[in-house]
C-alpha positions in Angstrom: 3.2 -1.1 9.6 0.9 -2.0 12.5 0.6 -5.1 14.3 -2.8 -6.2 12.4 -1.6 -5.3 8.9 1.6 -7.7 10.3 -1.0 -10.6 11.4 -2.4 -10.2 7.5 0.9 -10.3 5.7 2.3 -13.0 7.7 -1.3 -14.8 7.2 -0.5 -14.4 3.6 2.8 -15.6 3.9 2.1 -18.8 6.2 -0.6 -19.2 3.6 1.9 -19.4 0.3 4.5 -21.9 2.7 1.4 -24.3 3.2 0.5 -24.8 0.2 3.6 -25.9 -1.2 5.7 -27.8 1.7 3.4 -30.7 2.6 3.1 -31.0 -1.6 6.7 -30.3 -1.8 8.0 -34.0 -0.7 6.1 -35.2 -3.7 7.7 -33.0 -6.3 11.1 -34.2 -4.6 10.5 -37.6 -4.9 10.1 -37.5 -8.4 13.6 -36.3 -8.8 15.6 -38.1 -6.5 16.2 -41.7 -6.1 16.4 -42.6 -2.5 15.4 -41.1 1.2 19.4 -40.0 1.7 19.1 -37.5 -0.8 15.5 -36.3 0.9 18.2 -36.0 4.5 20.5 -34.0 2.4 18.2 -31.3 1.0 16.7 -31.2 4.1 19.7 -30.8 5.9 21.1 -28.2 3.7 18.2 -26.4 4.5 18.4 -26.5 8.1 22.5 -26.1 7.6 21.8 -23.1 5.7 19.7 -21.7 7.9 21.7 -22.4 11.1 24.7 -21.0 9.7 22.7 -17.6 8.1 21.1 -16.6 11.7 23.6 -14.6 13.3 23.9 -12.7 9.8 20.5 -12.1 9.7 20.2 -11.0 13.1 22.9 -8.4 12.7 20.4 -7.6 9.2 17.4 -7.1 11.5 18.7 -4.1 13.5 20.8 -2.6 11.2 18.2 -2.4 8.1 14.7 -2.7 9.9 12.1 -6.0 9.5 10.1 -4.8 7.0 13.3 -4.7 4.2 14.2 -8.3 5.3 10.4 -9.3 5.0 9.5 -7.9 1.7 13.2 -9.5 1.0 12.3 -13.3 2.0 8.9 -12.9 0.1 10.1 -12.0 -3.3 13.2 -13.9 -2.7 10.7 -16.9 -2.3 8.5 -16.1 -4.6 11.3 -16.1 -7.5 13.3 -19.0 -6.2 9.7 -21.4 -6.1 9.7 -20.6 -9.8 12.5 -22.9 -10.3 11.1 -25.7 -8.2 8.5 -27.6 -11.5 11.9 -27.6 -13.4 14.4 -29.1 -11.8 15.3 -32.7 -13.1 18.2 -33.3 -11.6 19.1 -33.7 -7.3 22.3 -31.0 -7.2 19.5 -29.0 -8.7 17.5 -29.6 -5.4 20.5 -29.2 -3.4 20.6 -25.5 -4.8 17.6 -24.2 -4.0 17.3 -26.3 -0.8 20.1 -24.0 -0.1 19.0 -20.7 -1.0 15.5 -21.6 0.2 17.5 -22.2 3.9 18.6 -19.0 3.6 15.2 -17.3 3.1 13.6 -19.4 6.0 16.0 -18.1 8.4 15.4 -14.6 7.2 11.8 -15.0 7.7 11.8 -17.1 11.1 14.1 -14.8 12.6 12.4 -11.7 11.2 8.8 -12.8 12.2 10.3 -13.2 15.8 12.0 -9.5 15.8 9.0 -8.1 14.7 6.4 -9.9 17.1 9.6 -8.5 20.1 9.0 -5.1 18.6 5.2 -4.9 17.9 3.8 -6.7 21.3 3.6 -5.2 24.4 5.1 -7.0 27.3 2.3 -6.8 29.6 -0.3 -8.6 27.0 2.5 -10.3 24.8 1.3 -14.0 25.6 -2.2 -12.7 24.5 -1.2 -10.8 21.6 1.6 -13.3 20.3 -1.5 -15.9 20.5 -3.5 -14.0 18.8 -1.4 -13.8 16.3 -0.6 -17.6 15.9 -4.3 -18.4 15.7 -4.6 -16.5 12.9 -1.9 -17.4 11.0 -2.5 -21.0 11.5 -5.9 -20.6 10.4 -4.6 -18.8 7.5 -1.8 -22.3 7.1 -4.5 -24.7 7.6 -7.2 -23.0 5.0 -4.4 -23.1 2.4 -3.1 -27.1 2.9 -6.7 -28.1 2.8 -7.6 -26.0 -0.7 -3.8 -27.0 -2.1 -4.8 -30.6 -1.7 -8.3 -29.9 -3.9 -6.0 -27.7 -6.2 -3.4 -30.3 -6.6 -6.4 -33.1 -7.6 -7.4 -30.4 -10.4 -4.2 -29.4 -11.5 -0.3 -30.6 -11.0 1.7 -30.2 -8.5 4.0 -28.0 -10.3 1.5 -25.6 -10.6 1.0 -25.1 -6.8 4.8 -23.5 -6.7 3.0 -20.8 -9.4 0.2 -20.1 -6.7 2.4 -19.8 -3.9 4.8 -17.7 -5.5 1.9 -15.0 -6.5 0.4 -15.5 -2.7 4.2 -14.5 -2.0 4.3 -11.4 -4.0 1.1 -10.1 -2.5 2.4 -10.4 0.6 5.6 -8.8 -0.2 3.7 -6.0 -1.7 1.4 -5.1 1.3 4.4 -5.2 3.7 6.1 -2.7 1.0 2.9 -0.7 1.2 2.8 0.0 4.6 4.2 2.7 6.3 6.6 2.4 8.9 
């Protein structure tokens, strides 16, 4: 995999995260009953992932970023499935926990990548590059997810994202190394 088809899978990636985490707190809400319960998911997240980076570090060398990548997309894109159906806030707690675990192995994996694929003489130019489009790529998607969400539920977002997610996994499985 080269650096561009990288910027284009990531793009698709930031893409599927946009459209469902500014939506996300909504779904949320409807399950749980107060903002300490929001704190908890949200710090099992952030627990999870804390506690999963120097595992997935190890992961990065050992079996190669495209493995982990492809990984954290069709781990996501399974796991968002279960999102519309949860009723209950231990529910939540679940796959606020498993979904910790996927963001750390995609944060830490996008940065191992962008070490391997940049150059150091033009890494602050090519990591830019790289940010621009992927945040254009974020902001397309939270703009279109809010005219989506009008037309249909917000359930049905987590459906989107969890295709955009599978695309994404299968270019980065595509490629060749």
């Amino acid at each position: 995999m080269n650096f561009r088809q990288f910027i284009w899978a990531q793009s698709l990636i930031m893409m599927a995260g946009s459209m469902i985490f500014p939506f996300y707190v909504l779904l949320l809400r409807n399950v749980g009953d107060s903002y300490a319960q929001f704190g908890w998911a949200y710090g099992l997240f952030a627990l999870t992932s804390a506690l999963a980076y120097p595992v997935i570090g190890k992961m990065a060398d050992h079996l190669g970023d495209k493995v982990l990548l492809v990984t954290y997309t069709w781990g996501t894109a399974v796991i968002l499935l279960f999102f519309p159906l949860v009723d209950q806030v231990w529910q939540v707690y679940i796959l606020q926990i498993v979904m910790g675990l996927l963001g750390a192995l995609q944060k830490n994996t996008e940065k191992t990548s962008l070490a391997r694929y940049v150059a150091k003489e033009t890494a602050g130019r090519q990591i830019g590059h790289y940010h621009t489009w992927t945040s254009i790529a974020a902001a397309i998607a939270i703009i279109l997810t809010g005219y989506i969400v009008d037309f249909l539920t917000i359930g049905t977002i987590f459906y989107l994202a969890s295709i955009v997610y599978v695309i994404s996994g299968w270019m980065l499985w595509k490629q060749k190394p």
